[in-house]
C-alpha positions as CSV (number, residue, x, y, z in Angstrom):
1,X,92.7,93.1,113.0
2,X,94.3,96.5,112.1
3,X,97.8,96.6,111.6
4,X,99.8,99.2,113.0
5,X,102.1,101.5,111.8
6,X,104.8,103.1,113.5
7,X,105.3,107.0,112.3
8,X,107.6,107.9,110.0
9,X,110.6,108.8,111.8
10,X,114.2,107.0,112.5
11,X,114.0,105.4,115.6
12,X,117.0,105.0,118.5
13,X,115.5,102.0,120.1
14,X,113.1,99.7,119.1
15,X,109.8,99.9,121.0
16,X,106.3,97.7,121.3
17,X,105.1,100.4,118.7
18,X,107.6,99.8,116.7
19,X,107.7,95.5,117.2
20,X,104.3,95.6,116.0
21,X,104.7,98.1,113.1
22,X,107.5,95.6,111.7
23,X,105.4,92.4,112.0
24,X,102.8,95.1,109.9
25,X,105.2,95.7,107.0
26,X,106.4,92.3,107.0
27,X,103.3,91.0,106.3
28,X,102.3,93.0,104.1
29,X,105.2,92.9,102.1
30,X,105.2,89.0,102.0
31,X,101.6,89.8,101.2
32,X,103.2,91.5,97.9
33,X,105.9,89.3,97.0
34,X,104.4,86.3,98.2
35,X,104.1,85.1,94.4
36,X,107.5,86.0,93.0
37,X,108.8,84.5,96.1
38,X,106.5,81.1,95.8
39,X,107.6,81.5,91.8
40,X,111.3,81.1,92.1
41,X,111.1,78.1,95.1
42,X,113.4,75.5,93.7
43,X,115.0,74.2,97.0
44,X,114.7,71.9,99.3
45,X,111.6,71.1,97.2
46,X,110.5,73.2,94.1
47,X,106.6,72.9,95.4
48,X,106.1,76.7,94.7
49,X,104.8,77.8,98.2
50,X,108.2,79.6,99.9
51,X,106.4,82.8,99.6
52,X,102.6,81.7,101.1
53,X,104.7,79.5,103.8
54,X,106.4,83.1,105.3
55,X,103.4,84.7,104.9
56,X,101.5,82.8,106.6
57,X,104.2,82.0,109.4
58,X,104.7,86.1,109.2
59,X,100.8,86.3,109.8
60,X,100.6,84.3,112.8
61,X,103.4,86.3,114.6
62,X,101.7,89.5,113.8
63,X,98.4,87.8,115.1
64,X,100.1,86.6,118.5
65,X,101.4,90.6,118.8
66,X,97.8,91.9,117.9
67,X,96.4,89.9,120.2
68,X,98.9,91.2,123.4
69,X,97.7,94.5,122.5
70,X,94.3,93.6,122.5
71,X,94.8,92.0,126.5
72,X,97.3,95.4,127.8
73,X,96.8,98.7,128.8
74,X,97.4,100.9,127.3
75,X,100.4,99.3,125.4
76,X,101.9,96.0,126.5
77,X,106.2,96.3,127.5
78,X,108.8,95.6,124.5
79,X,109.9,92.6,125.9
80,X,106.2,90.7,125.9
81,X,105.7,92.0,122.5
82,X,108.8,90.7,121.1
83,X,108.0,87.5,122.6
84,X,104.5,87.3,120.9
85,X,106.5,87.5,118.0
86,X,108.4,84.7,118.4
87,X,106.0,82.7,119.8
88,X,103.4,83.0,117.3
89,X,105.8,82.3,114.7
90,X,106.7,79.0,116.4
91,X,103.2,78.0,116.8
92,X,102.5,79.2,112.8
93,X,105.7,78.4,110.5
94,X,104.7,76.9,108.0
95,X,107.2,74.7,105.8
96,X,111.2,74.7,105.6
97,X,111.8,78.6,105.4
98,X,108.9,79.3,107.5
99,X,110.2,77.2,110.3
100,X,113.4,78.5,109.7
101,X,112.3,82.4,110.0
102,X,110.5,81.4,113.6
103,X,113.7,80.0,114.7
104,X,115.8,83.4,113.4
105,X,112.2,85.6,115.3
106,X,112.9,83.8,118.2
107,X,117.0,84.4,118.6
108,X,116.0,88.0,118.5
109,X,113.8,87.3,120.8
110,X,115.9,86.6,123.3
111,X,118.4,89.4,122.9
112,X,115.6,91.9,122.0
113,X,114.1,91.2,125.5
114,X,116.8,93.1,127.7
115,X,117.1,95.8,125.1
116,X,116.6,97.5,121.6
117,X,119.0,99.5,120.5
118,X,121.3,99.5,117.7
119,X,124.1,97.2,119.5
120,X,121.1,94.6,121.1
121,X,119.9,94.1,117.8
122,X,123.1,93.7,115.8
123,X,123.7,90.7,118.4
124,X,120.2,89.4,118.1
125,X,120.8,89.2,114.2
126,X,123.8,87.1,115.3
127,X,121.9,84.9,117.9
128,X,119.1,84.6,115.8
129,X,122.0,83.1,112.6
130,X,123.4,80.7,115.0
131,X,120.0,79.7,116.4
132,X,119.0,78.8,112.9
133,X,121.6,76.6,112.0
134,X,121.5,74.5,114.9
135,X,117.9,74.0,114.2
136,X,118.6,72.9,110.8
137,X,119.9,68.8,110.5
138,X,122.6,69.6,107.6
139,X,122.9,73.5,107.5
140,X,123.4,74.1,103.4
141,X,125.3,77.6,102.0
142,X,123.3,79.7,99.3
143,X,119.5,79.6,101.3
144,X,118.4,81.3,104.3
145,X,121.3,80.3,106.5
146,X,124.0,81.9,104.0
147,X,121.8,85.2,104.0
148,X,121.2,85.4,107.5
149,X,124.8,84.7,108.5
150,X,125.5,87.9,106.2
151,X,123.3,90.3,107.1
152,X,124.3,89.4,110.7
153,X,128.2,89.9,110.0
154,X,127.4,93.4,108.3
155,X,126.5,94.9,111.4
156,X,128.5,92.8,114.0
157,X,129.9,96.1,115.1
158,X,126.9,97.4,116.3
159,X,126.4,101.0,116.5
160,X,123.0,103.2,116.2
161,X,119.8,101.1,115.8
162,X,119.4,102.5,111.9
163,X,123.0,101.7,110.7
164,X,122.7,98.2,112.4
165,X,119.5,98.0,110.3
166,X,120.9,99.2,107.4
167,X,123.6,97.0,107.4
168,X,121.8,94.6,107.6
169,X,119.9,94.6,105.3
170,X,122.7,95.5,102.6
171,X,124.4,92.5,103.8
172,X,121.5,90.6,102.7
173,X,120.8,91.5,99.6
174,X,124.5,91.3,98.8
175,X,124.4,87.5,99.9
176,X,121.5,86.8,98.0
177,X,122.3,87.6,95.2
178,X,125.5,85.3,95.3
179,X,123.4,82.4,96.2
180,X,122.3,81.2,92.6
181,X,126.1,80.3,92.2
182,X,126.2,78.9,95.5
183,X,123.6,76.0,94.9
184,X,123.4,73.9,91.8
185,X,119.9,73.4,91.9
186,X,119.2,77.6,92.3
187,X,121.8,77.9,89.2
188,X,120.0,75.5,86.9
189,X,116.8,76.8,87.3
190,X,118.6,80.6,87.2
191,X,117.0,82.1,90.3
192,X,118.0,83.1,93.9
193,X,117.1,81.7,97.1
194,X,113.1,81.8,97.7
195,X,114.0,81.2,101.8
196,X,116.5,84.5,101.5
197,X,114.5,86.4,99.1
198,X,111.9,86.0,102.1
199,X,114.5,87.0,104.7
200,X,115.5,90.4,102.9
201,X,111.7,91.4,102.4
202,X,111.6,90.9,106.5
203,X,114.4,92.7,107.3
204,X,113.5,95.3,104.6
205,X,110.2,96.1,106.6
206,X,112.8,96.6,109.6
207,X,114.4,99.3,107.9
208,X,111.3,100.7,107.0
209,X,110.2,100.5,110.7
210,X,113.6,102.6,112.1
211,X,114.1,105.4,109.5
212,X,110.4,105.3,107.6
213,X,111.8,105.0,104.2
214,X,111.0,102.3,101.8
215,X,114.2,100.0,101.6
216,X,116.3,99.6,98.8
217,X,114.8,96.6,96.1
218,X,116.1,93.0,96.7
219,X,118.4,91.6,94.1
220,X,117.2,90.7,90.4
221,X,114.8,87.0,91.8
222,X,115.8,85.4,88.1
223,X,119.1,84.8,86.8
224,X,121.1,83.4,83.8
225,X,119.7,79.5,84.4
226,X,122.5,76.8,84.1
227,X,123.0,74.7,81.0
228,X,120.7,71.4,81.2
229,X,123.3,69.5,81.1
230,X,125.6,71.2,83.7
231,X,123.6,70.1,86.5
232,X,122.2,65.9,87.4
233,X,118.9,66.0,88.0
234,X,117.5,65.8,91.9
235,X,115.0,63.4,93.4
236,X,113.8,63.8,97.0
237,X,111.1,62.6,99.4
238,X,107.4,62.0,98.6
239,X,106.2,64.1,101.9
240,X,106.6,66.9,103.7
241,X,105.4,66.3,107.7
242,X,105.2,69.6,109.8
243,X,103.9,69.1,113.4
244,X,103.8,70.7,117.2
245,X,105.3,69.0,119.3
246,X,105.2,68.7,123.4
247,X,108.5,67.3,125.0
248,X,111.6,67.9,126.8
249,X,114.7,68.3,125.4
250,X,116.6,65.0,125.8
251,X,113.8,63.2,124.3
252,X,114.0,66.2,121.0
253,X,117.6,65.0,121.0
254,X,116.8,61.3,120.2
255,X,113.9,63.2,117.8
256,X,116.3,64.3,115.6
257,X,118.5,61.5,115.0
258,X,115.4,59.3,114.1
259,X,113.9,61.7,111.9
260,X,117.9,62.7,110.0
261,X,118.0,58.8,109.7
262,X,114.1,59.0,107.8
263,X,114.6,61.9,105.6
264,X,115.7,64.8,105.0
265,X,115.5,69.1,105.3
266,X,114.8,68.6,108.8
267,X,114.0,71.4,110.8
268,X,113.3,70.9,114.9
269,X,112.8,74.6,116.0
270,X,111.8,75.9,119.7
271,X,112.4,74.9,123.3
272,X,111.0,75.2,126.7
273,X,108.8,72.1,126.0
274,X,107.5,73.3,122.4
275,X,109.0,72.6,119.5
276,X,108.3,73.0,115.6
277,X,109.1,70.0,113.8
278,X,109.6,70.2,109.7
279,X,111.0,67.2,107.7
280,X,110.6,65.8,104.4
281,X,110.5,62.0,104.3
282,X,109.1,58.9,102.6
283,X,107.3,57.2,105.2
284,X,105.0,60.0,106.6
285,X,103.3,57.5,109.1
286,X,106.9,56.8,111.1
287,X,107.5,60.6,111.1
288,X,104.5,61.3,113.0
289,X,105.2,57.8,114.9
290,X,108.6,59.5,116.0
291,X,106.7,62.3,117.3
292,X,104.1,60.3,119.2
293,X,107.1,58.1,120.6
294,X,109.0,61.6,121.6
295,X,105.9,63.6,123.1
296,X,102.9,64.9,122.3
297,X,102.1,65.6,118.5
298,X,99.3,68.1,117.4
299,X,98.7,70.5,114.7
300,X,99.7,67.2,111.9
301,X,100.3,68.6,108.7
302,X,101.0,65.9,105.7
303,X,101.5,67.6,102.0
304,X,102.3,65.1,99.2
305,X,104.6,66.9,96.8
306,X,103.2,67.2,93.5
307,X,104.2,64.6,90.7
308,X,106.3,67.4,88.9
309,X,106.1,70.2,90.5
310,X,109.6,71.5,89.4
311,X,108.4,72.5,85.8
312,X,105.4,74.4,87.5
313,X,107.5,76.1,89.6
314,X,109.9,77.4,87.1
315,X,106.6,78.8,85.3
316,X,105.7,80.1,88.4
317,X,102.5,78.2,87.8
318,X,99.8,76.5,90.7
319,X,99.3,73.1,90.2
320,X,95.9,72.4,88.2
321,X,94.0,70.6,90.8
322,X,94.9,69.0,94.5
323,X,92.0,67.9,97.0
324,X,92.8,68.7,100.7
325,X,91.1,65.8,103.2
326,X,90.4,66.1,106.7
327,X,91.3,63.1,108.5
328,X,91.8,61.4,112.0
329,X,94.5,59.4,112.5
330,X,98.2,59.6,110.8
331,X,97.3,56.3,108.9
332,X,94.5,57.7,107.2
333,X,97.0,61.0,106.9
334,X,99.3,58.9,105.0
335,X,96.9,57.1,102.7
336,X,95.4,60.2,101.9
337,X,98.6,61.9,101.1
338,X,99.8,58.8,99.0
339,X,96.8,59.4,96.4
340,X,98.0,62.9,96.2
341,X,95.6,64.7,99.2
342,X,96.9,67.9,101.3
343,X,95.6,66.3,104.5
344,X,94.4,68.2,107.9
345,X,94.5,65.9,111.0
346,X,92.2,65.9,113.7
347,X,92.5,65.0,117.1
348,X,89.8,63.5,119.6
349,X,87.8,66.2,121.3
350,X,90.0,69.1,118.7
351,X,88.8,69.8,115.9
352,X,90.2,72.6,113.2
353,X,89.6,75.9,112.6
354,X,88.6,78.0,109.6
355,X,92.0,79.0,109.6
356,X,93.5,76.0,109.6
357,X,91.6,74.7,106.8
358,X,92.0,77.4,105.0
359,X,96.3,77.2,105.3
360,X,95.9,73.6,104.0
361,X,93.8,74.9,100.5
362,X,96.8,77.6,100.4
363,X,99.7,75.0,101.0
364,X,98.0,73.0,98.0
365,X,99.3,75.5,96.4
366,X,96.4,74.9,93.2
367,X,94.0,76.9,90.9
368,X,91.0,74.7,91.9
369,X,90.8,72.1,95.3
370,X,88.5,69.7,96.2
371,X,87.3,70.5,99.9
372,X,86.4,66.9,102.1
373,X,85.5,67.9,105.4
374,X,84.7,64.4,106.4
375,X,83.0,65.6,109.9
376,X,79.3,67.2,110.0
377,X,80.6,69.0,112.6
378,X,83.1,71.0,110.0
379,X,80.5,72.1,107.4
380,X,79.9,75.0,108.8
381,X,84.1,76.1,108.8
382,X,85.0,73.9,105.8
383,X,82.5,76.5,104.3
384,X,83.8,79.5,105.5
385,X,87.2,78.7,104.4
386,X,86.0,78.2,100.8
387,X,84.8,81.2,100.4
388,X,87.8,83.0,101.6
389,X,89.8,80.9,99.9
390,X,87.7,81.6,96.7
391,X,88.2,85.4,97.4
392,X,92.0,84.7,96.6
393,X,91.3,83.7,93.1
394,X,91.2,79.7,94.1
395,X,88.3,77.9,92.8
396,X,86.6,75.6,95.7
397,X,84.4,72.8,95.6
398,X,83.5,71.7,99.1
399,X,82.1,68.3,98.9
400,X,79.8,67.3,101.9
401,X,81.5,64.6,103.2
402,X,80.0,63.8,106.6
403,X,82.5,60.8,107.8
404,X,86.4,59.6,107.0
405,X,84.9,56.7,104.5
406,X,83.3,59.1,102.6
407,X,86.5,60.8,101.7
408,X,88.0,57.8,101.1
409,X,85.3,56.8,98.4
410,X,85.6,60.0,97.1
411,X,89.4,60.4,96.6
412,X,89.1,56.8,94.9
413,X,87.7,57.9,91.8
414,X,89.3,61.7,91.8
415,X,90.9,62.0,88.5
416,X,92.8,65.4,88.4
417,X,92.8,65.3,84.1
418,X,89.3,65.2,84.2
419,X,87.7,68.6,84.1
420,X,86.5,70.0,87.1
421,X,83.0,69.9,87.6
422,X,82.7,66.3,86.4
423,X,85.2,65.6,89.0
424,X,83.4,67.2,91.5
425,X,79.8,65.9,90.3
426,X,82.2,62.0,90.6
427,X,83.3,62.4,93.8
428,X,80.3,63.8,95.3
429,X,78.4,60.9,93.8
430,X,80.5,58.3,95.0
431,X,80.5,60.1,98.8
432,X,76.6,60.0,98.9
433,X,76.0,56.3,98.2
434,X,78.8,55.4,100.7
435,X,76.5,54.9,104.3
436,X,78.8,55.3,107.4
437,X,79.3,54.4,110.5
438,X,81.1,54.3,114.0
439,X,81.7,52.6,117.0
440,X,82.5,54.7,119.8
441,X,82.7,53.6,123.6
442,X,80.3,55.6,125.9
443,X,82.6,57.6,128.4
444,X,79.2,58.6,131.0
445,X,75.5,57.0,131.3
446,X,73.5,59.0,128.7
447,X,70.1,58.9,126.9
448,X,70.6,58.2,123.1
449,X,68.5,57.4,119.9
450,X,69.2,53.6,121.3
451,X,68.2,53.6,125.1
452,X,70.2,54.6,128.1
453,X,74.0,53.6,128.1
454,X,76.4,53.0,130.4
455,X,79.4,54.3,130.6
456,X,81.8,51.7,129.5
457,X,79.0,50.4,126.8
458,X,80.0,50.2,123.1
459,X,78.2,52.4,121.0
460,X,77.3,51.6,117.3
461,X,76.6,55.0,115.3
462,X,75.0,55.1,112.1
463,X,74.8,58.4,109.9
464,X,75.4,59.9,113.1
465,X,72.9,58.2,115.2
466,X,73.1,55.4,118.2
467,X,71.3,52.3,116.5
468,X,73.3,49.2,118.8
469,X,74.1,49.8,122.5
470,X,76.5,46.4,123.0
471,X,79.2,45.7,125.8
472,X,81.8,44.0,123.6
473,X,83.2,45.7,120.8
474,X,83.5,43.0,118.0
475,X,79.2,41.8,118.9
476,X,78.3,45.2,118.5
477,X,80.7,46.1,115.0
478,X,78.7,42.5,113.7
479,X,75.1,43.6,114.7
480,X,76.3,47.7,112.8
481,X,77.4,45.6,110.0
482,X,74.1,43.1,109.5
483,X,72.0,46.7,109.4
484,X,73.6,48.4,107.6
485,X,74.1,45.5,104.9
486,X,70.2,44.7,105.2
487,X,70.0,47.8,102.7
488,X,72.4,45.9,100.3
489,X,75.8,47.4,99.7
490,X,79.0,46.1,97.1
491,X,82.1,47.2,99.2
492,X,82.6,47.4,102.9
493,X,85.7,49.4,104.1
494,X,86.5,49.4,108.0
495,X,88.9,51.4,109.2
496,X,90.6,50.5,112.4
497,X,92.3,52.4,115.1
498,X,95.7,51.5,116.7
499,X,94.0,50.4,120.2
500,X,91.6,48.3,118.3
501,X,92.1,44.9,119.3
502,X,94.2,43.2,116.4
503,X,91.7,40.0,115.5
504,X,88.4,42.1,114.9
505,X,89.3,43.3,111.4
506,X,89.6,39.5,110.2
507,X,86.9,39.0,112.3
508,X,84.7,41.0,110.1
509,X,86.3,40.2,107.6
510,X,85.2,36.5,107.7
511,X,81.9,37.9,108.9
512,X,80.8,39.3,105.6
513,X,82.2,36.6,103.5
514,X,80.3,34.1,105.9
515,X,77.0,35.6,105.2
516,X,77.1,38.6,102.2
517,X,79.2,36.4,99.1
518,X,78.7,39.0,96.9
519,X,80.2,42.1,99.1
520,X,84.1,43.0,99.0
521,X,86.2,44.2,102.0
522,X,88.4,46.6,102.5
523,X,90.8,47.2,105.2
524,X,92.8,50.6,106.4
525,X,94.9,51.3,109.5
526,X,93.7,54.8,110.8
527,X,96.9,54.7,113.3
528,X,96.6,56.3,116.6
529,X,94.1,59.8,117.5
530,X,91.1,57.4,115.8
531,X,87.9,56.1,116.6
532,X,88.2,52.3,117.0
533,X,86.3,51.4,114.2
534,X,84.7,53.3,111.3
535,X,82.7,51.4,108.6
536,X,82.3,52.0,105.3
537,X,79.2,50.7,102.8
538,X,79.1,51.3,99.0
């Protein structure tokens, strides 16, 4: 996509022209900065990845206004651009100050849309402050909040459409660079706010935009740190859980005061039936349980924070190595993301795009990642994504994982200290001697590998093929099991789906021990958005 840029020349009004050079400059200035910003990322979480999270939440709005382009003729109307904007920064944010930043798009959004001059856009800078901090569970001064709240009260007097931009802006940088005294954890580690350092780059390719002068530079990012001592030491939540979600407001409402009560930096942006949720929590499975319970959850994103990710941070230094899984089902999300996985969820019939995979190697945020497509159907993309990810400077291995149990062998005898390539060569060994398999049920009569089925009729899949046609499902899982054991096998791991009934796990269970004594069974919940059963033989 080509990004356009609007002449050099101060503007009186904002225009689509000009909308769409903005979203131009912003990206490529959070192109720019992106790893000074993801260097100096200390709060809520100091996972290093502030700058590649507004990037890439930046990217998709610029994306959405490309794309409105692409569809008018000539040039789509002000008001439809700035609502690409928003909404492709809703359906894109990525983490706390991404989320955040859609929210503050998306106030303008609405001002923006009945006008652009200097005096609309000094009161969508004051929509868009208030917006944000009612999106935000426990608003907290010195972070994005404090610095949009400032650059909104330095032009809350309107006037021309580049003094209100100006202002701005000035206000901004002056409340950023107050914020390392305003936070303890920003003083200790003697930096500003990543979030606001984010928010001043954005509104610094606004300036640009109206008068076609590169903006003043935003404050010094590093500080005087803290003594050690001066400051206690903060521990937070194991996961971060970022999903879309489908639902009316009344049932958001009851959203948020489940999610406050599970953790923490909560973040519930959006409305008119689509909201971006953001929290970081403990128990990753009742987050996205919360969502299911509330509406209609898709787009699951689970990222385990690293074991110290703090020191790296400070050095403004990637993590060494993370794996990123694909995965149906939030139960196999969580497990994943409890042995340290960046997982991508899949949903039935939706699978993800090259794009998406490709966010979840960024938002590992490491110098070399372990790629587990766990589909056939995703080699192809899985692929793709490597190699742009490896055009960044990350170093991929994509490890041909053609089924969930796979993955799960694999990420069982990961070992992060080991070096690379013997990992690799480990996990891609302990993939390949793990046969897989599935039962599905047959939604239409069809000819398969088996016969004809029914629709209705339990299929039993192995390595991708119909080898048992069966009408009840725990016959059929017995008579998958039996041929796939007939080859001889160690360890058998079944993986069952919420709507599986509850006795045929134990059923299987005692199945093997009846008749293989020297086998071992393993059981995982794959939660809801699962096949009913997947096995597993090693």
């Amino acid at each position: 996509m080509s990004r356009a840029l609007h002449p050099f020349e101060e503007l009186v009004e904002l225009d689509a022209e000009a909308v769409r050079s903005w979203c131009a400059r912003s990206l490529d200035a959070l192109g720019r900065e992106r790893e000074e910003i993801d260097a100096i990322n200390v709060y809520p979480v100091a996972d290093g990845d502030t700058g590649t999270n507004l990037y890439l939440t930046a990217e998709a709005a610029h994306q959405a206004v490309e794309a409105v382009f692409a569809a008018s003729a000539p040039t789509p109307d002000t008001a439809e651009t700035v609502g690409a904007m928003a909404h492709g920064a809703l359906l894109g944010a990525r983490g706390n100050s991404g989320t955040i930043l859609s929210q503050l798009l998306r106030g303008m959004a609405g001002v923006l849309a009945d006008g652009c001059d200097g005096d609309h856009l000094a009161r969508a800078l004051g929509e868009a402050a208030t917006a944000a901090r009612r999106a935000v569970a426990h608003p907290v001064e010195g972070t994005i909040l404090t610095v949009a709240s400032a650059a909104a009260g330095a032009c809350a007097a309107g006037g021309g459409l580049v003094d209100v931009a100006r202002n701005a802006h000035d206000g901004a940088r002056t409340a950023l660079a107050a914020t390392s005294g305003q936070l303890d954890v920003l003083e200790r580690a003697g930096v500003v706010d990543a979030g606001g350092r984010g928010l001043v780059t954005v509104l610094g390719a606004l300036l640009e935009t109206v008068t076609g002068q590169t903006p003043p530079p935003a404050p010094e990012a590093r500080t005087t740190p803290a003594p050690p001592e001066a400051c206690p030491a903060e521990d937070g939540p194991a996961y971060e859980v970022i999903y879309l979600l489908e639902a009316g407001d009344e049932a958001v409402e009851l959203l948020r005061s489940r999610l406050d009560a599970l953790g923490e930096s909560l973040v519930v942006v959006g409305g008119d039936g689509l909201w971006n949720v953001h929290v970081h929590v403990d128990d990753a499975g009742a987050a996205v349980e919360a969502g299911v319970e509330a509406g209609r959850p898709h787009r699951i994103r689970i990222t385990h924070f690293a074991a110290d990710p703090a020191a790296a941070s400070a050095r403004g230094e990637r993590a060494q190595r993370a794996v990123v899984a694909v995965v149906p089902g939030e139960g196999l999300a969580g497990l994943c993301a409890e042995a340290g996985a960046t997982t991508v969820r899949t949903l039935p019939g939706e699978q993800p795009a090259g794009d998406e995979l490709l966010d979840a190697i960024r938002r590992a945020h490491a110098r070399e990642v372990v790629l587990l497509p766990n589909d056939t159907d995703l080699r192809r993309a899985a692929a793709a994504a490597a190699e742009r990810a490896r055009a960044e400077g990350i170093r991929v291995a994509l490890i041909p994982t053609r089924a969930a149990v796979q993955g799960i062998a694999a990420l069982a005898v990961h070992e992060p200290d080991r070096r690379f390539d013997e990992d690799v060569v480990a996990m891609t060994a302990a993939a390949g001697a793990t046969r897989y398999a599935e039962l599905a049920v047959a939604e239409r009569q069809s000819f398969t590998s088996a016969g004809v089925c029914q629709a209705g009729d339990v299929l039993g899949l192995i390595e991708g093929d119909v080898a048992v046609i069966g009408t009840d499902l725990t016959e059929t899982a017995r008579t998958v099991l039996d041929r796939m054991l007939s080859a001889g096998g160690e360890l058998v791991t079944l993986v069952v789906a919420d709507d599986t009934p509850p006795g045929l796990a134990p059923d299987l269970e005692a199945h093997v021990r009846r008749g293989y004594l020297a086998v071992d069974t393993t059981t995982y919940h794959a939660g809801a958005g699962a096949p009913p059963l997947l096995i597993g033989v090693e």
